[in-house]
C-alpha positions as CSV (number, residue, x, y, z in Angstrom):
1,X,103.3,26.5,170.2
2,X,105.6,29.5,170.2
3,X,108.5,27.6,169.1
4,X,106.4,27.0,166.4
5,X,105.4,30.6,165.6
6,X,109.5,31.4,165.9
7,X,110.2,28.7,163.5
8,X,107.0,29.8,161.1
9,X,108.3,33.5,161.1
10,X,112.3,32.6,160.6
11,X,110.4,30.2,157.4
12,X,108.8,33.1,156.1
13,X,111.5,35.6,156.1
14,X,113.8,33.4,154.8
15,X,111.2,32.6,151.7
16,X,110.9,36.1,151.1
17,X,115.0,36.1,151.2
18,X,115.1,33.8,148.5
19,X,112.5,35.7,146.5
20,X,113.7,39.1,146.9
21,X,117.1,37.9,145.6
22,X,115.7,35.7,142.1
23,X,114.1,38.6,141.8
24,X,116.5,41.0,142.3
25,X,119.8,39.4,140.4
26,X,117.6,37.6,138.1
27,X,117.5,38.6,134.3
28,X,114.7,38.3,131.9
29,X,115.7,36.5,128.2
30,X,112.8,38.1,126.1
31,X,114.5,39.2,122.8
32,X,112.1,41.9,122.7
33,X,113.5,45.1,123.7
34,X,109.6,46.0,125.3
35,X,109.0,43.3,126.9
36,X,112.1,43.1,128.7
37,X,112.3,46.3,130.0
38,X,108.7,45.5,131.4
39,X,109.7,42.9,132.7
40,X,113.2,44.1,134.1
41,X,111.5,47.0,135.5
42,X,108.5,44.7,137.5
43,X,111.0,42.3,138.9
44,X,112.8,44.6,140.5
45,X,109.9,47.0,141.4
46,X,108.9,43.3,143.3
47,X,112.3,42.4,144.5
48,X,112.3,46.0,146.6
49,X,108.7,45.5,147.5
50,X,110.0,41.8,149.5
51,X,113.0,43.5,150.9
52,X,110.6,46.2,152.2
53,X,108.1,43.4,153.5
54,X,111.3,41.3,155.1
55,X,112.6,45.0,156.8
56,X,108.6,45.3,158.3
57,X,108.1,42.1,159.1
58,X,111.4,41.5,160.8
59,X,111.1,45.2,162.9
60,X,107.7,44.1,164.1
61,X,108.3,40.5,165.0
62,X,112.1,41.5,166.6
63,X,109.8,43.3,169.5
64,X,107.2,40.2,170.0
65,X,109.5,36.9,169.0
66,X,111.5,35.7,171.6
67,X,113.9,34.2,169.3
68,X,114.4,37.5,167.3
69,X,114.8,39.6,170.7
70,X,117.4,36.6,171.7
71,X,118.8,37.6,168.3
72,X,119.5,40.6,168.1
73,X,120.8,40.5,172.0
74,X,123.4,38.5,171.0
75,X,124.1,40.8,168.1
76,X,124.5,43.5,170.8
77,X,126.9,42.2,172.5
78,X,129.3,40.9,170.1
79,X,128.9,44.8,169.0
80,X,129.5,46.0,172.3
81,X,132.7,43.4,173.0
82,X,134.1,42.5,169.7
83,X,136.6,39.4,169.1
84,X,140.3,41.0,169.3
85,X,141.7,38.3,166.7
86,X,138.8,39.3,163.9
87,X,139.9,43.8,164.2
């Protein structure tokens, strides 16, 4: 069952990935100068509200996931002893 959960969480952060960047790099067609700005204004208003969900989510889970807390230990380390070849 936790592999589960791990593979759940890792499902919905990457959804909200995905979203965060339609939203964010996507551009509305309206030919109405209004509307558009509406519209260009709500998507990314949106697209910062997922990147802010993803950043809460993944801080939270990072301290209860074993797969996250695997994650960002081997993170650590390459941080800590770098590959010579890739300075």
């Amino acid at each position: 069952m936790n592999k589960a959960k791990s593979i759940i969480r890792i499902a919905i952060l990457l959804i909200l990935g995905i979203t965060a960047v339609g939203l964010l790099f996507g551009m509305e067609q309206n030919k109405d100068n209004t509307s558009w700005f509406i519209h260009f204004v709500l998507d990314k208003a949106f697209a910062i509200g997922t990147i802010w969900c993803i950043v809460r989510l993944y801080n939270h889970w990072s301290k209860i996931d074993p797969w996250f807390i695997a994650y960002d230990k081997m993170c650590d380390e390459v941080m800590n002893k770098p590959n010579p070849t890739q300075l």
